[in-house]
C-alpha positions as CSV (number, residue, x, y, z in Angstrom):
1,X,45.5,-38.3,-17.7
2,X,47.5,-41.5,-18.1
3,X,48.4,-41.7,-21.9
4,X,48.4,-45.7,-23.0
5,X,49.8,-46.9,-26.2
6,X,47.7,-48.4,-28.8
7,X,49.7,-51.4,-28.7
8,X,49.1,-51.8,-24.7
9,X,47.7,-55.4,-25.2
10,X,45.6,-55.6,-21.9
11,X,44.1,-52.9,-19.8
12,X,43.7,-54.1,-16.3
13,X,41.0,-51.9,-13.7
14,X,39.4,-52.9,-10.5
15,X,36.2,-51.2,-11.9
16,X,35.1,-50.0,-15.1
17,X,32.6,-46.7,-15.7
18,X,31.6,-46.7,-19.1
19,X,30.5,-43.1,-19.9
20,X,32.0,-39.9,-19.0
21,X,29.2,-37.6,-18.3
22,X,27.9,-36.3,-15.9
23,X,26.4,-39.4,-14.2
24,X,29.8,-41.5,-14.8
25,X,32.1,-38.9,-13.4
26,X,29.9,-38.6,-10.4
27,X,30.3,-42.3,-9.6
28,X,33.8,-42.3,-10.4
29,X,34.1,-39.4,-7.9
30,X,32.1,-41.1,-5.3
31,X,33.6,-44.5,-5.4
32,X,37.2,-43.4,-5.6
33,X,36.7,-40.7,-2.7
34,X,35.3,-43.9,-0.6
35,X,37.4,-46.5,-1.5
36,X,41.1,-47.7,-2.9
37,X,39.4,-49.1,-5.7
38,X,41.5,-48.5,-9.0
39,X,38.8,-47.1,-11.1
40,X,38.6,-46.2,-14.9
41,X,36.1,-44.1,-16.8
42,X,35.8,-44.6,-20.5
43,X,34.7,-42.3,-22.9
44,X,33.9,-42.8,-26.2
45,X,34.6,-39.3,-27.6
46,X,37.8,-37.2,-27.1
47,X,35.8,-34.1,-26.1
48,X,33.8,-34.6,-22.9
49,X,30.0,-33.5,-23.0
50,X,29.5,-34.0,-26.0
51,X,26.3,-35.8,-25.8
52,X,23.3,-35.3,-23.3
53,X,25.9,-33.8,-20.7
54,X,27.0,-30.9,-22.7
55,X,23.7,-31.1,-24.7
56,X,21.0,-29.2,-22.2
57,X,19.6,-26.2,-21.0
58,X,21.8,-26.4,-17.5
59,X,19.0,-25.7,-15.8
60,X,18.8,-27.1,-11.8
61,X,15.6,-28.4,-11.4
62,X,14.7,-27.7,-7.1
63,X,12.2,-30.6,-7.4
64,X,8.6,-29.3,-7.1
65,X,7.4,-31.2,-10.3
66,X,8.4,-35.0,-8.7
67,X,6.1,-37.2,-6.4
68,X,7.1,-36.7,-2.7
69,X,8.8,-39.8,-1.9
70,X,10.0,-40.9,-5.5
71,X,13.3,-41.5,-6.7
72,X,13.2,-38.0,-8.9
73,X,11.9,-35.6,-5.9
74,X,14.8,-36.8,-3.4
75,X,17.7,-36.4,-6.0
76,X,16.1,-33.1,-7.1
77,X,15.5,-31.6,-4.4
78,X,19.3,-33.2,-2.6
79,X,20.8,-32.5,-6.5
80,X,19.8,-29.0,-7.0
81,X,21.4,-27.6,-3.3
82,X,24.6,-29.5,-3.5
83,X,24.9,-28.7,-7.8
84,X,24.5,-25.0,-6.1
85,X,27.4,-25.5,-3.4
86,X,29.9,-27.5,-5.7
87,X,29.4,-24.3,-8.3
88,X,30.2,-22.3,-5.5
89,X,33.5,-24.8,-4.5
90,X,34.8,-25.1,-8.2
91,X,34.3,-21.6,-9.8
92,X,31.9,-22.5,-12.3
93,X,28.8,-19.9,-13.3
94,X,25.4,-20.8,-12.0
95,X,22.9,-18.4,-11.5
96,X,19.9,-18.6,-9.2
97,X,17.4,-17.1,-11.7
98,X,13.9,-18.8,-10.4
99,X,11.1,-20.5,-12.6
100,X,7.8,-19.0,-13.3
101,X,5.6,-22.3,-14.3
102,X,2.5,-20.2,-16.3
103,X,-1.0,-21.5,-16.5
104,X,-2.6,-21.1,-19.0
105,X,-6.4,-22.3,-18.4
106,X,-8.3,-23.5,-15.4
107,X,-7.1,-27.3,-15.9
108,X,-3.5,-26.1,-15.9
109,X,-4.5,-24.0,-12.8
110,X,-5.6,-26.6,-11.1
111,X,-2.5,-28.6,-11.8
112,X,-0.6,-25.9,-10.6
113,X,-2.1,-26.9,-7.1
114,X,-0.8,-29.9,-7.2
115,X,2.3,-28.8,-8.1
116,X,2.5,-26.1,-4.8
117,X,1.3,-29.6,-2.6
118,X,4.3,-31.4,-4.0
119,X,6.4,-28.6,-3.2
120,X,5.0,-28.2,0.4
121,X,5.9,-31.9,0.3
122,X,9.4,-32.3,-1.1
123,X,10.6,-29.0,0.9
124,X,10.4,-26.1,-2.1
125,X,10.2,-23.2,-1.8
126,X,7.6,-21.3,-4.0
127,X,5.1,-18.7,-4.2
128,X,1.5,-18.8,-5.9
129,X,0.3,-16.4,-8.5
130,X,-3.0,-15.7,-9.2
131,X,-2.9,-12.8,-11.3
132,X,-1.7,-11.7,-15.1
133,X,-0.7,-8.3,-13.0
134,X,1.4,-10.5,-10.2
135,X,2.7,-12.8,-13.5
136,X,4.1,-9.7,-15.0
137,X,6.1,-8.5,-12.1
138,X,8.1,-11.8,-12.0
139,X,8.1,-11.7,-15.9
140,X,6.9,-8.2,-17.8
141,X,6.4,-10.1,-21.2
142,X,4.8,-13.2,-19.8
143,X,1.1,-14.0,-20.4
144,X,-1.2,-16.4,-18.1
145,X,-4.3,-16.4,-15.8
146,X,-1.8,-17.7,-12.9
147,X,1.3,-19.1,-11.8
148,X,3.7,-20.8,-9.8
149,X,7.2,-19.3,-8.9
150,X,9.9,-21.5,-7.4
151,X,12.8,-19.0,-6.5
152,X,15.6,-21.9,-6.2
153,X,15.9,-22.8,-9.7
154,X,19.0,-21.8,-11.3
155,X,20.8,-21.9,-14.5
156,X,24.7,-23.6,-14.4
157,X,27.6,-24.0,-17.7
158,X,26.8,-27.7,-18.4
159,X,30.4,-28.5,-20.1
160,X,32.1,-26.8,-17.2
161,X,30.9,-28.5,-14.5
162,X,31.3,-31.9,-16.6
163,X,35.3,-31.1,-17.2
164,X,35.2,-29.8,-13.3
165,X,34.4,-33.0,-12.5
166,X,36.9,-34.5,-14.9
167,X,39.4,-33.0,-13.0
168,X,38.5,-33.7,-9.8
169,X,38.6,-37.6,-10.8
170,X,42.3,-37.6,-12.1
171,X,43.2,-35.6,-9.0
172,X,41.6,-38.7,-7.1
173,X,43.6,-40.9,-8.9
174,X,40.5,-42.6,-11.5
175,X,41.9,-43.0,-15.0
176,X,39.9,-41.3,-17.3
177,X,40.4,-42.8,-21.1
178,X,38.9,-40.4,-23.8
179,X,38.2,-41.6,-27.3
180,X,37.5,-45.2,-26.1
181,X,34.4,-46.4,-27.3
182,X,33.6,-49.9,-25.9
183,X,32.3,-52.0,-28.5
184,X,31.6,-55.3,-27.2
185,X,31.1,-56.2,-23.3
186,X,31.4,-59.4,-22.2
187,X,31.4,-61.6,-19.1
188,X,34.3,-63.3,-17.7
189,X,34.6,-65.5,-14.9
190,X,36.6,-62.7,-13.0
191,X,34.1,-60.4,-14.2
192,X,34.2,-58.4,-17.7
193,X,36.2,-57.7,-20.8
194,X,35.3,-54.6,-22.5
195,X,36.5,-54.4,-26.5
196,X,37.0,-50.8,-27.2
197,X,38.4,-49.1,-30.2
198,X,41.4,-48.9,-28.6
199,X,42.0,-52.3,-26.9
200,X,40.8,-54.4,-24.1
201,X,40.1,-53.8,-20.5
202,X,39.3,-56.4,-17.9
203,X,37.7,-55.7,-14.8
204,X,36.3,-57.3,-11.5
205,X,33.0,-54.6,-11.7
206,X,31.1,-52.1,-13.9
207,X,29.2,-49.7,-13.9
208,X,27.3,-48.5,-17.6
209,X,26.5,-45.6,-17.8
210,X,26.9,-44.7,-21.3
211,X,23.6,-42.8,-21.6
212,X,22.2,-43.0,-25.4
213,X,24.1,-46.3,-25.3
214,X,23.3,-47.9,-22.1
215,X,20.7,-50.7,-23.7
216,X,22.7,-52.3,-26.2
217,X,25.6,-52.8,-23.8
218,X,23.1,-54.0,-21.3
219,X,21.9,-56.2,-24.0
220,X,24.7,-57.2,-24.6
221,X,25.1,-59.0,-21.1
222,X,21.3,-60.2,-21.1
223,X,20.2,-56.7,-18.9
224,X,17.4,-55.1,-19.5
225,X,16.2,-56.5,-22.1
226,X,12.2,-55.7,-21.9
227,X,13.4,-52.3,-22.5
228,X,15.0,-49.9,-25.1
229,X,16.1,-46.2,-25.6
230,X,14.8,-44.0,-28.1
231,X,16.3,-41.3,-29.0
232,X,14.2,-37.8,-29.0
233,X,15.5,-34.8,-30.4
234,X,15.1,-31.3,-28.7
235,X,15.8,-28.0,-30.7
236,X,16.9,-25.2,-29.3
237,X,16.1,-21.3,-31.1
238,X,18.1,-18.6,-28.8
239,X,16.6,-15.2,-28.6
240,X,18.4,-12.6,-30.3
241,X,20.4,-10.2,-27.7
242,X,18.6,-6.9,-28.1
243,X,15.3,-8.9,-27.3
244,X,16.3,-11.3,-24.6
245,X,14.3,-8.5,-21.9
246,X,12.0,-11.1,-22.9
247,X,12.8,-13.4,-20.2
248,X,14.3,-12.4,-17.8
249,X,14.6,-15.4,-15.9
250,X,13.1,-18.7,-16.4
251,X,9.4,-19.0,-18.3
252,X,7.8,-22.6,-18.2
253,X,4.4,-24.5,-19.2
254,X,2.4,-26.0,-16.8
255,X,3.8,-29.7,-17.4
256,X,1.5,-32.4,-18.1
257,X,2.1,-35.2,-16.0
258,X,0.7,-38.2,-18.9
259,X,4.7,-37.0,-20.6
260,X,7.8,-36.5,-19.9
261,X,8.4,-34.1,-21.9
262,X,7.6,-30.5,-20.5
263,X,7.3,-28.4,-23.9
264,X,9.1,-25.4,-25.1
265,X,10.3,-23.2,-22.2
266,X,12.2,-20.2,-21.7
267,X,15.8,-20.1,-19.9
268,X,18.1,-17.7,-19.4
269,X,21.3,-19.3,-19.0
270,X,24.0,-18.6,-16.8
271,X,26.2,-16.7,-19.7
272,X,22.9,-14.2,-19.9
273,X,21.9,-15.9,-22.9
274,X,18.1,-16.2,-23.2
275,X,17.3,-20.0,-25.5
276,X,13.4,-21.5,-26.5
277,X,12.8,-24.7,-26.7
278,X,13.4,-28.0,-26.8
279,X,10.3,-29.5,-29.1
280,X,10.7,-33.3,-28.5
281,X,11.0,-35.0,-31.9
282,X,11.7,-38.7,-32.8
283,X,15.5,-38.6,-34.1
284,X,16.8,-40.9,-37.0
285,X,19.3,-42.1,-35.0
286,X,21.2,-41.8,-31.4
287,X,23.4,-38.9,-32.3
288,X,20.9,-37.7,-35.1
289,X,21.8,-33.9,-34.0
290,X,20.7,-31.9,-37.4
291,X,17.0,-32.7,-38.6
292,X,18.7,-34.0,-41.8
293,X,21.0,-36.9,-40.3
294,X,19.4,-40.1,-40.6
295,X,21.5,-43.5,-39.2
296,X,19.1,-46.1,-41.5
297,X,20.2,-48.9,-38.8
298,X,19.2,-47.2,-35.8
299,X,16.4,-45.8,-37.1
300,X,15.5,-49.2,-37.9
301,X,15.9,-50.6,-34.9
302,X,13.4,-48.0,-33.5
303,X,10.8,-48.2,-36.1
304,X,10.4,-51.9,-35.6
305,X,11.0,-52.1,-31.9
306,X,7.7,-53.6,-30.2
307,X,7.4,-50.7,-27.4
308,X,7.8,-47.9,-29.4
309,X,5.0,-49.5,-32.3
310,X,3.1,-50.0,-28.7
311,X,3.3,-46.1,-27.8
312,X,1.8,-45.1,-31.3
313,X,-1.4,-46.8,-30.5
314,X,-2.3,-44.2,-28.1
315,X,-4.1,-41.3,-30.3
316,X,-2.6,-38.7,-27.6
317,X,1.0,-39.7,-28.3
318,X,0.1,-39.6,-32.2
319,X,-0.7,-36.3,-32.2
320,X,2.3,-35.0,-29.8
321,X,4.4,-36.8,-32.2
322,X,3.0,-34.4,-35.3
323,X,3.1,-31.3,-33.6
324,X,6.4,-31.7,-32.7
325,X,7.6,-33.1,-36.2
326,X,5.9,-30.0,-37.4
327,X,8.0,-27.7,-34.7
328,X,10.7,-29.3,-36.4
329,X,10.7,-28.9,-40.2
330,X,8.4,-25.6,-39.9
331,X,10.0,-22.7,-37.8
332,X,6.5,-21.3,-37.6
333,X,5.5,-24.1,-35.7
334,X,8.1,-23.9,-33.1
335,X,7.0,-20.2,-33.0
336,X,3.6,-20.4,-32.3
337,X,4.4,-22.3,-29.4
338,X,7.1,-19.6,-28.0
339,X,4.4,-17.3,-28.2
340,X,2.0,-19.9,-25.6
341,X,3.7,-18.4,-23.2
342,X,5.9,-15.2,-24.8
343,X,3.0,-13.7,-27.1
344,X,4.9,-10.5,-28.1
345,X,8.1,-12.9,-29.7
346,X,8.4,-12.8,-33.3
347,X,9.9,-15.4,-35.5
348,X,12.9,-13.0,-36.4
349,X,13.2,-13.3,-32.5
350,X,14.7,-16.0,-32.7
351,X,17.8,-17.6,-34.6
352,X,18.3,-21.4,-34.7
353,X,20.7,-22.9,-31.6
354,X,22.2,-26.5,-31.3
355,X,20.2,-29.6,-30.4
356,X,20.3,-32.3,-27.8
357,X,19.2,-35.8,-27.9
358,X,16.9,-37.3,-24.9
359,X,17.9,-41.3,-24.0
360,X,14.5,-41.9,-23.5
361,X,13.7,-45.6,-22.3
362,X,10.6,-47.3,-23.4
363,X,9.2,-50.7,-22.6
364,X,8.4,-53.5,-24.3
365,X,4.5,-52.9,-23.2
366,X,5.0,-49.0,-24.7
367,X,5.0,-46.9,-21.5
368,X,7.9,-44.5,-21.1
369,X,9.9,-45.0,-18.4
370,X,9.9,-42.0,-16.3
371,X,11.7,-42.1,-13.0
372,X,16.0,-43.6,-12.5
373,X,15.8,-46.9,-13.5
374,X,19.1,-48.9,-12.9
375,X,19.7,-52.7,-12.6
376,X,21.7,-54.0,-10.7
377,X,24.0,-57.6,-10.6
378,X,26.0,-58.8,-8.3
379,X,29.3,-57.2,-10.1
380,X,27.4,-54.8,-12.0
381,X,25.1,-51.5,-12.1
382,X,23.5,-50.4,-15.5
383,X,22.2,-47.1,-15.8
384,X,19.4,-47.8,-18.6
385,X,17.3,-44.1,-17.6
386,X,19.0,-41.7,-16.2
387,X,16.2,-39.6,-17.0
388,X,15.9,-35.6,-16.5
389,X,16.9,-34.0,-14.6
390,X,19.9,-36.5,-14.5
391,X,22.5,-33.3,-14.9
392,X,20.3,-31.9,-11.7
393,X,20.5,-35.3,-9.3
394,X,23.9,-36.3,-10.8
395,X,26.0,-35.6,-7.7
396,X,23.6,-37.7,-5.3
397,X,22.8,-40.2,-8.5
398,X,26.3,-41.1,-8.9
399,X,26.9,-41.1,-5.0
400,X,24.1,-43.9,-4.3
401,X,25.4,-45.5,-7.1
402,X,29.0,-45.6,-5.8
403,X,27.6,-47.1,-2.7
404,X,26.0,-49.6,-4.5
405,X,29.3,-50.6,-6.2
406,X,31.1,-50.4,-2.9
407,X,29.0,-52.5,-1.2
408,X,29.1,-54.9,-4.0
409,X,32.7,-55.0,-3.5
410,X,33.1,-55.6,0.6
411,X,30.2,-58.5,0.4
């Protein structure tokens, strides 16, 4: 990695990736492997994955819960089998574990049908259950009246595949700047000038891809302004060792398709540990972590931003929002829920884990945005959703956005 002094008065790139997760290391990847552009990432921490990157479950998602034909199914379902093969290439552990996706009534049996057309659709593989006894041979401790099990979801180390990526840039020749947090972007009659907290960069192109940040840079440039990210926290409990027989693989809800969050899940992850949750709970600011840190100006800025007041006029959302504040604060909560789909887990089952935070966009109208949404500009791509599961579709993600930049550059 080049090392820069502070005093370096003017950093000069052809392009510049702001963000170094997985999404903007993928791009940087992409475009340098197909072009001679001289590209730089910037990241605003010194540790990469530090944020929604790092900040998962690492679980590859094979695509059977996207429309056929959307943005989500093709990145999926591309994502998931080339994740597998780049694992494979750079030595890091991902384990093909499956996904049991439980039922629980007759409405979330019939959704499961619609789930095993989509799969037809998109190319999954899968196989229907329609028995507690055939549920149980999948998953011994598992309770449902059927079931859905896709055999190509897997279970990858998040931070290692981020830092195997890392590498993989500098070897192409991308500077990657850590502990660079750009602070102000403006445009330029060239292009951009980027204020970081380490001095300034200009550049012809950019790409923004700064996750939890990505609107207020955007903003900053007039970009997707009918939009904003709020952050959601999810909390993860892991499952003691000498209980994790458990789950043995993967144990989900039946998703409901009104949200975009699926609910507390089971995953074993590719280190053998077994982990439950994430609960989905407003945060108090974009890198709230702890359900103690607050961030009064971001929190603010969420409280009185016209979409999210929007979204708490629907009486559904409401009462998501208060079971999962109560998942939060009350550990009994966030068990009762385990046990949806785990009934013989007990609360001393499970010891608290970390957290991650979800960029979640919402409109000004109050509809979450659910699918990739990313504007584009003549010298410019802004990732404003990168929306889950972005670690899953980050390797064709950041390759369609490459060629997006790369086109940009030969018109």
């Amino acid at each position: 990695m080049r090392t820069l002094s502070l005093a370096t008065a003017m950093m000069r790139h052809d392009v510049a990736i702001v963000g170094g997760g997985c999404v903007g290391l993928s791009v940087a990847k992409h475009l340098a492997a197909a072009t001679d552009l001289d590209v730089a990432v910037l990241e605003k921490e010194h540790h990469l994955a530090s944020h929604q990157s790092g900040r998962n479950s690492g679980v590859l998602h094979p695509g059977f819960n996207y429309p056929p034909g959307s943005k989500k199914a093709r990145f999926a379902t591309e994502g998931t089998a080339r994740m597998k093969e780049y694992c494979d290439a750079h030595d890091i552990p991902c384990e093909e574990w499956g996904v049991l996706v439980v039922a629980k009534n007759d409405d979330e049996a019939r959704r499961l049908d619609e789930l095993a057309d989509q799969a037809d659709a998109n190319g999954v593989a899968y196989e229907r259950l329609d028995s507690q006894a055939a549920i149980r041979e999948h998953e011994p401790y598992a309770e449902g009246q059927a079931a859905l099990y896709a055999p190509e979801a897997a279970s990858v180390d998040a931070e290692q595949y981020v830092y195997a990526l890392a590498k993989e840039v500098r070897e192409l020749g991308v500077t990657l700047y850590t502990g660079y947090e750009v602070q102000q972007l403006t445009r330029t009659p060239a292009g951009y000038r980027l204020e970081t907290s380490n001095g300034q960069f200009d550049v012809s192109m950019l790409v923004n891809a700064a996750g939890l940040h990505a609107d207020t840079l955007a903003h900053q440039v007039g970009v997707g302004e009918e939009y904003q990210v709020v952050p959601f926290r999810g909390e993860y409990y892991e499952v003691r060792p000498e209980r994790a027989e458990l789950c043995e693989t993967m144990i989900y809800p039946t998703p409901d398709p009104e949200l975009p969050f699926l609910g507390v899940h089971y995953t074993r992850r590719a280190d053998g540990k077994v982990i439950v949750g994430p609960n989905a709970v407003l945060a108090f600011g974009r890198e709230a972590y702890e359900n103690t840190d607050l961030n009064p100006a971001e929190l603010f800025e969420t409280l009185t931003y016209e979409g999210f007041r929007k979204l708490l006029t629907s009486r559904k959302m409401l009462g998501v929002a208060w079971d999962e504040l109560n998942k939060s604060y009350r550990k009994s909560k966030f068990v009762e829920a385990s046990q949806r789909l785990v009934p013989d887990v007990r609360g001393e089952d499970l010891n608290k884990s970390y957290a991650g935070i979800r960029a979640q966009l919402v409109s000004d109208d109050g509809e979450l945005v659910k699918d990739p949404l990313f504007v584009e500009r003549d010298d410019a791509v802004h990732v404003l959703n990168a929306v889950s599961p972005g670690m899953t579709s980050s390797l064709p993600f950041g390759e369609h956005i490459a060629e997006t930049i790369a086109d940009k550059h030969d018109a």
